[in-house]
N, CA, C and O of each residue as an XYZ file, in Angstrom:
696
protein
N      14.212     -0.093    -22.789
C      15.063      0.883    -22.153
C      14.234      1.947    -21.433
O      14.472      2.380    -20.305
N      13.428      2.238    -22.075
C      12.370      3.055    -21.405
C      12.139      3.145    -19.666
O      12.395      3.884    -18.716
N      11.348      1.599    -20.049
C      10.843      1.479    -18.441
C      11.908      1.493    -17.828
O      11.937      2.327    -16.922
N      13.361      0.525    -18.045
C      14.435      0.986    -16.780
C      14.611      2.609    -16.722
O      14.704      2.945    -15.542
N      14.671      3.476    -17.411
C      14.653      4.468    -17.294
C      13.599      5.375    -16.252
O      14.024      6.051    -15.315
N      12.561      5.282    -16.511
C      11.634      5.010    -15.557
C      11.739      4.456    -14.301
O      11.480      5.119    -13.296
N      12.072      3.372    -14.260
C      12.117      3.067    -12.721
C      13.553      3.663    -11.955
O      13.801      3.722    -10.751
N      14.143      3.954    -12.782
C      15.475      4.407    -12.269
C      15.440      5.965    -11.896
O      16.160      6.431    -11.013
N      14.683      6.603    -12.526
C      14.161      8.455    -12.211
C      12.691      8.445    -11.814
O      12.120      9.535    -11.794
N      12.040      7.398    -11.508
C      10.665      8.007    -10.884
C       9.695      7.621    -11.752
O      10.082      7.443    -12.907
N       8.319      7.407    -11.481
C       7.390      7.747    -12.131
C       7.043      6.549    -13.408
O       6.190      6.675    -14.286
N       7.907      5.468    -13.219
C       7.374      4.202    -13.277
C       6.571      3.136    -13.293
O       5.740      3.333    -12.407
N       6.364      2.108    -13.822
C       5.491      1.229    -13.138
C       6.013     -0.056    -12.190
O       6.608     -0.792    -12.978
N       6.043     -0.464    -11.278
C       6.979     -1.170    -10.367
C       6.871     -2.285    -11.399
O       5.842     -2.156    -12.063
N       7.637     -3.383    -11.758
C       7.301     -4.596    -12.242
C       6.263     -5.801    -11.955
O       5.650     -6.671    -12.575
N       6.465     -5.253    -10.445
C       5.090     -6.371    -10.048
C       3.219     -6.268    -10.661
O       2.235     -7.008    -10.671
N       3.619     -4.717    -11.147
C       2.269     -4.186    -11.139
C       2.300     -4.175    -12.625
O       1.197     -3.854    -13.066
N       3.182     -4.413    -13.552
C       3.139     -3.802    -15.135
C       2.090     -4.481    -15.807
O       2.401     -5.583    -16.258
N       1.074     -4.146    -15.963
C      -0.311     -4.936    -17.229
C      -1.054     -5.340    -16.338
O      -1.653     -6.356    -16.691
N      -1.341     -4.933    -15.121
C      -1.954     -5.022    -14.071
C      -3.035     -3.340    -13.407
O      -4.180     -3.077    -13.040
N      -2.078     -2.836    -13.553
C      -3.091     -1.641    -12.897
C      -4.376     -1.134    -14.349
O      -4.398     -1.472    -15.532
N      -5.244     -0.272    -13.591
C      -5.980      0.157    -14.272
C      -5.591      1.541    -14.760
O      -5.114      2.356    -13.971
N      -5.898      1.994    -16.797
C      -4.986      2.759    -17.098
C      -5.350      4.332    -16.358
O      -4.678      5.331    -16.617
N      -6.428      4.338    -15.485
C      -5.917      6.245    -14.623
C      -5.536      5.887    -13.567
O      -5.638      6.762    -12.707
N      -4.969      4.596    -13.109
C      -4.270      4.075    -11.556
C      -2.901      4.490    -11.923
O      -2.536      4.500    -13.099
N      -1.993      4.897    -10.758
C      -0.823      5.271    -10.297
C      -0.419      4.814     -8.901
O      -1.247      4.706     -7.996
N       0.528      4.619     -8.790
C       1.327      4.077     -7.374
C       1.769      5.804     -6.856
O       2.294      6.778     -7.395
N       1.255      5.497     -5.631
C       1.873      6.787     -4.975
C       2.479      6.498     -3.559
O       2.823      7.240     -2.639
N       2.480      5.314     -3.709
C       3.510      5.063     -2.254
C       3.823      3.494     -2.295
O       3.078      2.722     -2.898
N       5.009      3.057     -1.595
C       5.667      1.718     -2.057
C       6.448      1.226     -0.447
O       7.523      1.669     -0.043
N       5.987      0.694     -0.067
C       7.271     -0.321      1.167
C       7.282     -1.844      1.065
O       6.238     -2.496      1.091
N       8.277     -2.293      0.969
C       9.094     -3.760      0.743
C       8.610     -4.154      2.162
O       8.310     -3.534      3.183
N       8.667     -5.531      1.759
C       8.115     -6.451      3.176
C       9.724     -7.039      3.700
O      10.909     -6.909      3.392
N       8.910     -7.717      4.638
C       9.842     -8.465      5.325
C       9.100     -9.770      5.545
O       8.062     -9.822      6.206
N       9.750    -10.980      4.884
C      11.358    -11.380      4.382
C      11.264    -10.853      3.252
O      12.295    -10.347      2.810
N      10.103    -10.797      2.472
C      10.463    -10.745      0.952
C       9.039     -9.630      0.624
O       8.283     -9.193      1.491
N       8.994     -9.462     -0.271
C       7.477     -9.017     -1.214
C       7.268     -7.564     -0.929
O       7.686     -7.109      0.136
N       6.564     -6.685     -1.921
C       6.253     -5.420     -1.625
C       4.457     -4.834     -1.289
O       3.554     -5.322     -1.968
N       4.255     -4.163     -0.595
C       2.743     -3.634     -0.759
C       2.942     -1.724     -1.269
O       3.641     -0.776     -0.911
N       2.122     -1.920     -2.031
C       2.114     -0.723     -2.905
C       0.780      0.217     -2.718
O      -0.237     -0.416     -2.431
N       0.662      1.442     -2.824
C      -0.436      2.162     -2.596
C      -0.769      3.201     -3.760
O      -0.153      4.195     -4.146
N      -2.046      2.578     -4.209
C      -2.333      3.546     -6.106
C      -3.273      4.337     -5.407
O      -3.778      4.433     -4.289
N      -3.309      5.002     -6.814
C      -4.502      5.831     -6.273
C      -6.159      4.944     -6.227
O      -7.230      5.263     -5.711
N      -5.991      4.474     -6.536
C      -7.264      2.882     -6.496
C      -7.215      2.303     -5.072
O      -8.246      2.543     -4.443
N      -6.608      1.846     -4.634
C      -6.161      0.798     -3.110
C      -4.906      0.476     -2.836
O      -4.003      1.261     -3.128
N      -4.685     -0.564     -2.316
C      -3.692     -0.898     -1.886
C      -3.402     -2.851     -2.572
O      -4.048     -3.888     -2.424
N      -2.077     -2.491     -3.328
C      -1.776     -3.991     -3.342
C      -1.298     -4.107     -2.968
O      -0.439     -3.307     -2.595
N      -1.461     -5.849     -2.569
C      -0.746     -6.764     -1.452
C      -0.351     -8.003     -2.202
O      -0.741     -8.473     -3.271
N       0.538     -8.389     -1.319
C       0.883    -10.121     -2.122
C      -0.186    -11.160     -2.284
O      -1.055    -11.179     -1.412
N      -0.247    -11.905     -3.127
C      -1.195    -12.610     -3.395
C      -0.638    -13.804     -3.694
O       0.589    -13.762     -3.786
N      -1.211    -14.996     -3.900
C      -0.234    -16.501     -4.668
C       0.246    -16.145     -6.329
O       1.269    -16.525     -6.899
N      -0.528    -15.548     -6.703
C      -0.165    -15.213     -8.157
C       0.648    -13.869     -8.288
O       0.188    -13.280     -9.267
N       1.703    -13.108     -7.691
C       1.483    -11.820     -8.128
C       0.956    -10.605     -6.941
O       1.152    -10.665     -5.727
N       0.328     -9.651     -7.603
C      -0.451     -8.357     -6.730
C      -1.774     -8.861     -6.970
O      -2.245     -9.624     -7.813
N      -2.288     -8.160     -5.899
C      -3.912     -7.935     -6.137
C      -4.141     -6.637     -4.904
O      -3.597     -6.180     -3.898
N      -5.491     -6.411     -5.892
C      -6.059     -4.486     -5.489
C      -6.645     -4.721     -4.277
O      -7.232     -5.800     -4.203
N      -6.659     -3.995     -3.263
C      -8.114     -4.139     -2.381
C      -8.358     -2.752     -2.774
O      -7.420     -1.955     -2.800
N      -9.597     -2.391     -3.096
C     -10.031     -0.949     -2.880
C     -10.105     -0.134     -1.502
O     -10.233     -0.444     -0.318
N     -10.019      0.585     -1.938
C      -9.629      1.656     -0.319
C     -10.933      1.557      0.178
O     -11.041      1.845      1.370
N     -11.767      1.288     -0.304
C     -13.139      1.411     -0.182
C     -13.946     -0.162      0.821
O     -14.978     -0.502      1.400
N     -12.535     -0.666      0.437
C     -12.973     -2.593      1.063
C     -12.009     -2.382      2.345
O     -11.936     -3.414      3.012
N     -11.269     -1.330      2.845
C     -10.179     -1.592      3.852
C     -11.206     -0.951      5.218
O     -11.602      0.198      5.412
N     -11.419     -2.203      6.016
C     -12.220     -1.176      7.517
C     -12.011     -0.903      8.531
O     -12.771     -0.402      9.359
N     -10.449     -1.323      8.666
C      -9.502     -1.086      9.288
C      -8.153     -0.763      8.796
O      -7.757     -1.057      7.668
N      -7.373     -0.061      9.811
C      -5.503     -0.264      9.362
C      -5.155      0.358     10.481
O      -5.838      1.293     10.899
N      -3.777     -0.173     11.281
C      -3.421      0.290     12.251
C      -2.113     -0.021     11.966
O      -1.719     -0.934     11.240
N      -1.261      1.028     12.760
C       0.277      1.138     12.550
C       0.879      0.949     13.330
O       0.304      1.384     14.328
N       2.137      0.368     13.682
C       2.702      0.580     14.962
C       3.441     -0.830     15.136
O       2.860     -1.906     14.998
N       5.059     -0.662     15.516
C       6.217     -1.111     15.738
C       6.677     -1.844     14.367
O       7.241     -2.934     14.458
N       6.442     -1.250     13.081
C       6.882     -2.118     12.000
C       6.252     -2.924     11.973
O       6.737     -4.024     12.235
N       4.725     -2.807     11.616
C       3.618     -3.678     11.447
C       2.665     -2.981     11.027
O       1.991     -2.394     11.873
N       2.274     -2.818      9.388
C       0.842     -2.108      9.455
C      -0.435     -3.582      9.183
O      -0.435     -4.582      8.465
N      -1.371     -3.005     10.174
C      -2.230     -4.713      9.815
C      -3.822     -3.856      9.153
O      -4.331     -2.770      9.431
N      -4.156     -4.782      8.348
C      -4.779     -4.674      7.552
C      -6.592     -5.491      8.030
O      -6.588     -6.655      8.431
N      -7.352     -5.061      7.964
C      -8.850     -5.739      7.937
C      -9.208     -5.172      6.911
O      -9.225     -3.962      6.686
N      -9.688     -6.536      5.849
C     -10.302     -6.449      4.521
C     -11.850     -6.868      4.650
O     -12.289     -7.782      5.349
N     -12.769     -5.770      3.604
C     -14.377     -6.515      3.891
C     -14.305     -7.089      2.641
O     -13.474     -7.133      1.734
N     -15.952     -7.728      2.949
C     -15.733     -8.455      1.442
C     -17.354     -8.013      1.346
O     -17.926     -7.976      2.435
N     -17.864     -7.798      0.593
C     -19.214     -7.527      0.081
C     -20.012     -9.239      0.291
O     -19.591    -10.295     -0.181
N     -20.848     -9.096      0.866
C     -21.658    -10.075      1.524
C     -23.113    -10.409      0.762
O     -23.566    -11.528      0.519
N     -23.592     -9.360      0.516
C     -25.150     -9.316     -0.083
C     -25.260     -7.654     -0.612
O     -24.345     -6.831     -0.652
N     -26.632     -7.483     -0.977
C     -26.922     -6.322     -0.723
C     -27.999     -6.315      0.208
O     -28.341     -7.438      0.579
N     -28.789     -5.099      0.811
C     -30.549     -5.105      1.081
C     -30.608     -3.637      0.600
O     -30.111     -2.741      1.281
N     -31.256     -3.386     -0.649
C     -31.613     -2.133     -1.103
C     -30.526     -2.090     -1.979
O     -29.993     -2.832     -2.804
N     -30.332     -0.621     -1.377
C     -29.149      0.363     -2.681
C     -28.415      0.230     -1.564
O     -27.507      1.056     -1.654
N     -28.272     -0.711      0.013
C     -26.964     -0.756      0.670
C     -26.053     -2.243      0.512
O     -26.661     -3.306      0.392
N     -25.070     -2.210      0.521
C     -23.858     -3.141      0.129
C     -23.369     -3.565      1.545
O     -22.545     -2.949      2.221
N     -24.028     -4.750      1.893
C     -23.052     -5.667      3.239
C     -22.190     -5.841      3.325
O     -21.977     -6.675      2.444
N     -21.029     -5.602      3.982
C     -19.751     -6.173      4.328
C     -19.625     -7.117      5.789
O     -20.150     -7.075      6.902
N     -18.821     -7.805      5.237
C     -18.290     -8.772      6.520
C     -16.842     -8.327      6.659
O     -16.343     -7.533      5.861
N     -16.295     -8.756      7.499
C     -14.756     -8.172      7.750
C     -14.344     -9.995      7.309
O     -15.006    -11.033      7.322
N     -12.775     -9.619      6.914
C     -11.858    -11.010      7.115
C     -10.811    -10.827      8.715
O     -10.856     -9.870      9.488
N      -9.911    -12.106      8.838
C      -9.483    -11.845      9.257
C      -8.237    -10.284      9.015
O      -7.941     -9.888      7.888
N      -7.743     -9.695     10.180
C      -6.343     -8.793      9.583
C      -5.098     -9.609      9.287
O      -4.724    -10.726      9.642
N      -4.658     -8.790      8.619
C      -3.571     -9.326      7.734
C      -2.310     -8.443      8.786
O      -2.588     -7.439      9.443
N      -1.219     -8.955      8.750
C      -0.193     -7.975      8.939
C       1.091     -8.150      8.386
O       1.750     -9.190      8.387
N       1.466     -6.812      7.808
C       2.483     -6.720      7.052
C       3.672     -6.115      7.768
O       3.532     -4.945      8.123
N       5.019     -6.821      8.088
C       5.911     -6.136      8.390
C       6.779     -5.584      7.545
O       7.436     -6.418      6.922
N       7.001     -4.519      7.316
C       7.472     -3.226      6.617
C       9.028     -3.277      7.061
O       9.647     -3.468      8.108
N       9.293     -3.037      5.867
C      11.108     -3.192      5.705
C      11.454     -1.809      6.107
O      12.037     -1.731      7.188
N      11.244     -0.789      5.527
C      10.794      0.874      5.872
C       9.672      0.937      5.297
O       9.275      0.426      4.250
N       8.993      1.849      6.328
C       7.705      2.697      5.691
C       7.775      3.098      5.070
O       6.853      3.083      4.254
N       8.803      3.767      4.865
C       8.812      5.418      3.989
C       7.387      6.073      4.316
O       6.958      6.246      5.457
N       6.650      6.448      2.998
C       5.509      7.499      3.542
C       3.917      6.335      3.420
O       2.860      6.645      3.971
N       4.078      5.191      2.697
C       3.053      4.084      2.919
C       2.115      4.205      4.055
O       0.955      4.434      3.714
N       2.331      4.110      5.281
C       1.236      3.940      6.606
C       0.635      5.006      6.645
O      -0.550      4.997      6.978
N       1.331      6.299      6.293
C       0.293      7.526      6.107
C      -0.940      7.534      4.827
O      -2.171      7.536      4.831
N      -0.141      7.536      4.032
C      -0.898      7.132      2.734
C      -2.220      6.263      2.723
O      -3.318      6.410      2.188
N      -1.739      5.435      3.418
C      -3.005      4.525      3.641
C      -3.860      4.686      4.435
O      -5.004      4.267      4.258
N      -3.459      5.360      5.530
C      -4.208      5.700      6.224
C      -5.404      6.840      5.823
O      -6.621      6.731      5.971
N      -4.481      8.178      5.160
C      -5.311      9.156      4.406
C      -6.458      8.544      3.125
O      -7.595      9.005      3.021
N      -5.983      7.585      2.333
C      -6.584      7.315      1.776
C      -8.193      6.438      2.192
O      -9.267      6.791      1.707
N      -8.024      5.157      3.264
C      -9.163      4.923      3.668
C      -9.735      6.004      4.620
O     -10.752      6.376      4.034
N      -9.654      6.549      5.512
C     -10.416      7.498      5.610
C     -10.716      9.400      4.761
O     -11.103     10.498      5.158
N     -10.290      8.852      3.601
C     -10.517     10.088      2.818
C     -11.565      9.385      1.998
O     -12.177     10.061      1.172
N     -11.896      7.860      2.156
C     -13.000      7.683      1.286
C     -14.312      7.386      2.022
O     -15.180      6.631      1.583
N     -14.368      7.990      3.077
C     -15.060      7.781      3.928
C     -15.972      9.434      3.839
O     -15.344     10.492      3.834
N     -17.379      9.384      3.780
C     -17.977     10.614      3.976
C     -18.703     10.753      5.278
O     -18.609     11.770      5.965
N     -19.385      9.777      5.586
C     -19.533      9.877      7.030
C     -20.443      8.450      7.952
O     -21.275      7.750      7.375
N     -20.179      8.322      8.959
C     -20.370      7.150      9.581
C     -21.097      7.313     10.265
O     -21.294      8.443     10.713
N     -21.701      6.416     10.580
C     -23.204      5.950     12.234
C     -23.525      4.715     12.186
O     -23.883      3.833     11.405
N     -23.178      5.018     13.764
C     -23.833      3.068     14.212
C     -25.159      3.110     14.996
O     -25.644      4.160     15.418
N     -25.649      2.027     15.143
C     -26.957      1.564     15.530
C     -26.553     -0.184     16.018
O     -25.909     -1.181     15.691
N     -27.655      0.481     17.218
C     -27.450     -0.713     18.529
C     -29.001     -1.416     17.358
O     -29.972     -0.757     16.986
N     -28.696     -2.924     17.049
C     -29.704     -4.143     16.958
C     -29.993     -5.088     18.087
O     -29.469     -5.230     19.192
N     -31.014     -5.708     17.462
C     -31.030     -7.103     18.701
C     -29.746     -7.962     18.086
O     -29.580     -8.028     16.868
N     -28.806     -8.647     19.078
C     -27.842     -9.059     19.354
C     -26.445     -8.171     18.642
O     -25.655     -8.618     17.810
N     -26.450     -7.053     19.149
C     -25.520     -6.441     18.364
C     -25.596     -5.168     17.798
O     -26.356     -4.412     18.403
N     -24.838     -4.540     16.471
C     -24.826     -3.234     16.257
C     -24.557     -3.586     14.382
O     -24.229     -4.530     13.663
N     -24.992     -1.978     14.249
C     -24.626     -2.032     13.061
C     -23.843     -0.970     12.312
O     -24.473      0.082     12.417
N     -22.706     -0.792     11.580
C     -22.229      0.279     11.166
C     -22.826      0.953      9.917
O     -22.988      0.215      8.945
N     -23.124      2.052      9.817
C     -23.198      2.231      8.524
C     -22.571      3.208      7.876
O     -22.609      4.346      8.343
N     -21.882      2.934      6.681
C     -20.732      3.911      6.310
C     -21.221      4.601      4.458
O     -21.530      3.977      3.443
N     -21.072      6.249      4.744
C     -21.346      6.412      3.161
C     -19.433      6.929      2.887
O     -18.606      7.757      3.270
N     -19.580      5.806      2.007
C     -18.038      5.876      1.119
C     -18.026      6.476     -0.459
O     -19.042      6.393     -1.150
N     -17.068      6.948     -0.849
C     -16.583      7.040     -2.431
C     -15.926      5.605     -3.082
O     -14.935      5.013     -2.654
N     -16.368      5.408     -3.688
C     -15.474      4.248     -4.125
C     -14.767      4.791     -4.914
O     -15.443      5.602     -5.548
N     -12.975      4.776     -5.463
C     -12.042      5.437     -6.107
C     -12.194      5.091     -7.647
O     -12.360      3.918     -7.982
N     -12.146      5.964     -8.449
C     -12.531      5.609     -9.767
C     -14.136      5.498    -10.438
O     -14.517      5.270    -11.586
N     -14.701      5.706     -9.458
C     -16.565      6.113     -9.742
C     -16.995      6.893     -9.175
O     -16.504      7.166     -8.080
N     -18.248      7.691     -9.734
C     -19.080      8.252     -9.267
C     -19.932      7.735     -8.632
O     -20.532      6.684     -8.858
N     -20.099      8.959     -7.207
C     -21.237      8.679     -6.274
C     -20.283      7.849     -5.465
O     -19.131      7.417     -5.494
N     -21.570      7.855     -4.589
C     -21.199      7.048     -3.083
C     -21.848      5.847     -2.843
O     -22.974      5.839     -3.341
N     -21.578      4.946     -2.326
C     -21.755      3.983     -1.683
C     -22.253      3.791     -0.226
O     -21.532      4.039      0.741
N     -23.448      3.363     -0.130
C     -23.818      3.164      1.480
C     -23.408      1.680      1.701
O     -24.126      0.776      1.275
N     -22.390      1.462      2.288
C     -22.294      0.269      3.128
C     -22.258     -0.161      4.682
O     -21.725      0.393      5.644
N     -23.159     -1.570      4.569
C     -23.693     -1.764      6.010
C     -22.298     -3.139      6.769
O     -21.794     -4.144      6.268
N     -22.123     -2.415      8.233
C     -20.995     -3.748      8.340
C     -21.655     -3.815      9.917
O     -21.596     -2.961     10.802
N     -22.295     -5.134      9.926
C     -23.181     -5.460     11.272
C     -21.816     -6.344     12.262
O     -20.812     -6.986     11.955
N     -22.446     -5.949     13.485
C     -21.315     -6.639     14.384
C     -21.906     -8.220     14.323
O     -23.095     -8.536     14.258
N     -20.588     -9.242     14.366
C     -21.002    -10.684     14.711
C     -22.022    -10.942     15.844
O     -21.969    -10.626     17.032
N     -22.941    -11.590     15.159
C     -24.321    -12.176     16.265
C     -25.450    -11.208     16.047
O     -26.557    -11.569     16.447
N     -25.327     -9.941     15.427
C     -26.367     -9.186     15.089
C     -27.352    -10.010     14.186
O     -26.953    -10.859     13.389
N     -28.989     -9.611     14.423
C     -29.770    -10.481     13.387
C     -30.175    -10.058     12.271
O     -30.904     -9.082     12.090
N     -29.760    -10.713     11.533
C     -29.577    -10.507      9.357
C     -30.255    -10.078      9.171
O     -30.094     -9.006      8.588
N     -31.659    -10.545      9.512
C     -32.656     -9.893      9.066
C     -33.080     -8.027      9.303
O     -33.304     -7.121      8.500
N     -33.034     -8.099     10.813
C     -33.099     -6.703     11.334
C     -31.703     -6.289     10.555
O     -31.505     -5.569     11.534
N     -31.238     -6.198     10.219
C     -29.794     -5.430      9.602
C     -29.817     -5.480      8.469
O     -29.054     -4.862      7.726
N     -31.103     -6.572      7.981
C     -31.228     -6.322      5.955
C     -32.177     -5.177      5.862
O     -31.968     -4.065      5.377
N     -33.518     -5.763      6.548
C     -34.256     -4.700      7.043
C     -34.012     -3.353      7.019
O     -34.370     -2.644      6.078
N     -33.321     -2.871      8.164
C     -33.052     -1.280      8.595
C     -32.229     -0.791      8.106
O     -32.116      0.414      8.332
N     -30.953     -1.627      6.938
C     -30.049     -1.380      5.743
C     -30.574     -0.872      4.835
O     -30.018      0.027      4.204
N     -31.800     -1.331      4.536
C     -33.211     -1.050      3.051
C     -33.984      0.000      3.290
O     -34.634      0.616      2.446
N     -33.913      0.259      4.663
C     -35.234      1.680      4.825
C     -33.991      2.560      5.223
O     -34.505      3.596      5.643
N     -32.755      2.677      5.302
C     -31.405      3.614      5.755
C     -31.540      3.965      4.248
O     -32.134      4.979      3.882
N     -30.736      2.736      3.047
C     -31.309      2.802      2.010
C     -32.017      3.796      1.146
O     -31.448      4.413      0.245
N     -33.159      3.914      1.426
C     -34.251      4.195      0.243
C     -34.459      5.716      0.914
O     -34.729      6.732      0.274
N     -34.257      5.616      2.438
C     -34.132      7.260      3.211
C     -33.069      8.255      2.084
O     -33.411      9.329      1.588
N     -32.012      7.700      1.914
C     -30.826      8.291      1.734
C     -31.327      8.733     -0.057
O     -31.166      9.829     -0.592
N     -32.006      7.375     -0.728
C     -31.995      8.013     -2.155
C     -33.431      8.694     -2.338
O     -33.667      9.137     -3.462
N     -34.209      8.797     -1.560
C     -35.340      9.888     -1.145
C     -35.006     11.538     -0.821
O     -35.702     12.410     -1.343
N     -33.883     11.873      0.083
C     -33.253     12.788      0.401
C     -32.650     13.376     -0.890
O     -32.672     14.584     -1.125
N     -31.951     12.187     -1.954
C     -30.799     12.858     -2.895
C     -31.884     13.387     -4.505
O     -31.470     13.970     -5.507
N     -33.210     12.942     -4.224
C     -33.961     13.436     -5.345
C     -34.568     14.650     -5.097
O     -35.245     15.193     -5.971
């Protein structure tokens, strides 16, 4: 009785998510899809439909999101390697979700990946560029330097100049 109670005045756990979130995670924003399914926004990331159920992306894995005509679309990274104390990402394809109502979701998400963002710079490589982003990851301490090289850039020069960005950054913080 509880939880209907709960979901019926607020402050709930949606069902999709119950024995699923992590216990200092909270949902702070919710829009239903279209035809079916919901994406939810914790204070952790954002879940999305999955074959089984929900699953998290961390706000911290989202490197894109764009809004617009009842469509928020989504680009997820995925951690690739490391070189140093920096963390590679590759992008996937975007995802796009059409939204039954927003309600306050596209903001939310939006504030949230770039609120975990501390600050960014790119760099031109041979064949290409490289981003490099210092993030919070939600639920830990400290930051994260992650490197996201443009397609055709060379691995090496981008493991390379990832490792001396790297070892600059934890030289500076001692």
């Amino acid at each position: 009785m509880t939880g209907m109670f709960r979901r019926f005045f607020g402050g709930g756990v949606p069902a999709e998510l119950d024995g699923v979130l992590a216990s200092e995670e909270h949902v702070v924003a919710t829009a239903g899809l279209r035809p079916s399914g919901f994406l939810y926004a914790s204070s952790l990331g954002l879940w999305v439909p999955a074959q089984e159920g929900q699953r998290r992306v961390g706000w911290h894995l989202i490197s894109k999101v764009t809004w617009g005509n009842g469509v928020l679309e989504v680009v997820e990274a995925r951690e690739s390697g490391t070189a140093g104390d920096a963390v590679l990402l590759a992008d996937e394809r975007p995802v796009r979700y059409q939204l039954e109502r927003p309600n306050k979701l596209p903001d939310v998400v939006h504030n949230r990946v770039n609120g975990s963002i501390r600050s960014r710079h790119r760099r031109d490589l041979p064949g290409g560029g490289v981003w490099f982003v210092q993030r919070k990851v939600p639920g830990r301490d400290g930051i994260v330097l992650q490197v996201r090289p443009d397609p055709g850039s060379d691995e090496e020069a981008v493991r390379r100049v990832a490792a001396e960005v790297a070892a600059k950054i934890r030289e500076a913080l001692q």
